[in-house]
C-alpha positions in Angstrom: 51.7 105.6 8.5 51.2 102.4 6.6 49.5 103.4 2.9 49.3 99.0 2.2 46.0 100.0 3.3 44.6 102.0 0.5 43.2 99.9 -2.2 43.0 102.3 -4.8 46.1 104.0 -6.3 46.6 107.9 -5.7 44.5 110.3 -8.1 46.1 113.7 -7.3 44.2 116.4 -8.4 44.9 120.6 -7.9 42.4 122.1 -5.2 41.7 125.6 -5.1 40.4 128.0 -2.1 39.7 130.8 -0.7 40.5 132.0 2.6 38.2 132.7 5.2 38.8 132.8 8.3 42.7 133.1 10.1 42.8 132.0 13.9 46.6 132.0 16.1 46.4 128.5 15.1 44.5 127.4 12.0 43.3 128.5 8.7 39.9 127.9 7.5 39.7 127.3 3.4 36.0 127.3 1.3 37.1 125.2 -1.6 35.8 126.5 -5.0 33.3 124.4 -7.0 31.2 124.1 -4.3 33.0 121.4 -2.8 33.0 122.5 1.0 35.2 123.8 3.5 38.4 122.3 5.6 40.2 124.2 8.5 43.8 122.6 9.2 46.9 124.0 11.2 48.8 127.2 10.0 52.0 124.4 10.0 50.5 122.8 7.1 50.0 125.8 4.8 53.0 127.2 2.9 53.0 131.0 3.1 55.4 133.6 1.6 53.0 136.4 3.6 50.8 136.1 6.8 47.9 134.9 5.3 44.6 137.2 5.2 41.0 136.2 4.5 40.0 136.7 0.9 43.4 135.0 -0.4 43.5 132.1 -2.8 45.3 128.9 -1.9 46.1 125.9 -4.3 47.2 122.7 -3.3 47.6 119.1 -4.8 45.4 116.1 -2.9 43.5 112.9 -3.0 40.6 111.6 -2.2 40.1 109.9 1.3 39.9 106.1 0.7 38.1 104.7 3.8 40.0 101.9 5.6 37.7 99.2 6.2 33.6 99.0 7.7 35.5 98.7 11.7 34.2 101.4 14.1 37.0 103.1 16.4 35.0 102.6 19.9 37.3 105.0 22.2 37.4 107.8 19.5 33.5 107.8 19.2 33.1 107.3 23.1 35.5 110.3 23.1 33.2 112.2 21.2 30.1 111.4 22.6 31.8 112.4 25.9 32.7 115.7 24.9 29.1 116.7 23.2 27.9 115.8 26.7 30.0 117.8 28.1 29.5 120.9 25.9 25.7 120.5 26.5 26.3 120.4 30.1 27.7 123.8 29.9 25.2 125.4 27.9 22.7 124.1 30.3 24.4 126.0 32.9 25.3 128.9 31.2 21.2 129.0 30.2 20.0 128.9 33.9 23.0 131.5 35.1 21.3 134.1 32.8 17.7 133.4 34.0 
């Protein structure tokens, strides 16, 4: 990772949670305030217990600066792929139960 990029110095700030959802692989967090929701790894969170829904989590952060106006062509063609491809199967799964 190469932070010269960022512009603007780091502004951490403590970030509350609560838990709401626990998959084999990821934990989904509503953050309080009304700020919205985030869903990352299980490797990322630091857990004493398995984690449950209804738990609290705290964590330190910054904002996301974005690094410049450039679009990432294979990412978005990536995407775009994928959406087709989800639609696709909906389609057929649609026309199966007909």
């Amino acid at each position: 990772m190469n932070d010269e990029r960022l512009k603007y110095g780091d502004r951490i700030i403590y970030m509350e949670g609560i838990c709401v959802d626990v998959d084999d692989c990821s934990i989904s967090v509503d953050l309080k305030g009304r700020l919205g929701f985030f869903k990352a790894p299980k490797r990322m969170f630091i857990c004493d217990t398995e984690p449950k829904i209804g738990q609290e989590f705290g964590w330190h952060m910054s904002f996301p600066e974005q690094l410049g106006p450039e679009i990432h062509e294979k990412y978005v063609s990536n995407l775009e792929k994928e959406r087709r491809k989800q639609a696709e199967m909906n389609a057929r799964s649609k026309k199966e139960e007909e």
